[in-house]
C-alpha angles and dihedrals in degrees: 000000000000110000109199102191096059103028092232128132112216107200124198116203157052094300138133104259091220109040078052091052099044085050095062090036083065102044098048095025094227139116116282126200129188106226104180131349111204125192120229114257104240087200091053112031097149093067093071085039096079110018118167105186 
């Protein structure tokens, strides 16, 4: 999810971080920053599945 106010890419899934972020640093040629990584709740899963913003 690309949110365009604020500039920020919000990604969903079992991924690297920073392969993710030097990916996207490539492909826009600006600087990219990890904010905040969060693990999946295994009790809730449900909660990350549809998320809407």
């Amino acid at each position: 999810m690309i949110d365009n106010g604020t500039n920020r890419v919000i990604i969903f899934g079992k991924i690297i971080p920073q392969d993710v972020a030097i990916k996207i640093r490539k492909k826009t040629n600006r600087r990219v920053e990890i904010l905040e990584i969060q693990q999946l709740n295994p009790i809730n899963p449900q909660r990350y599945q549809d998320h809407q913003g």
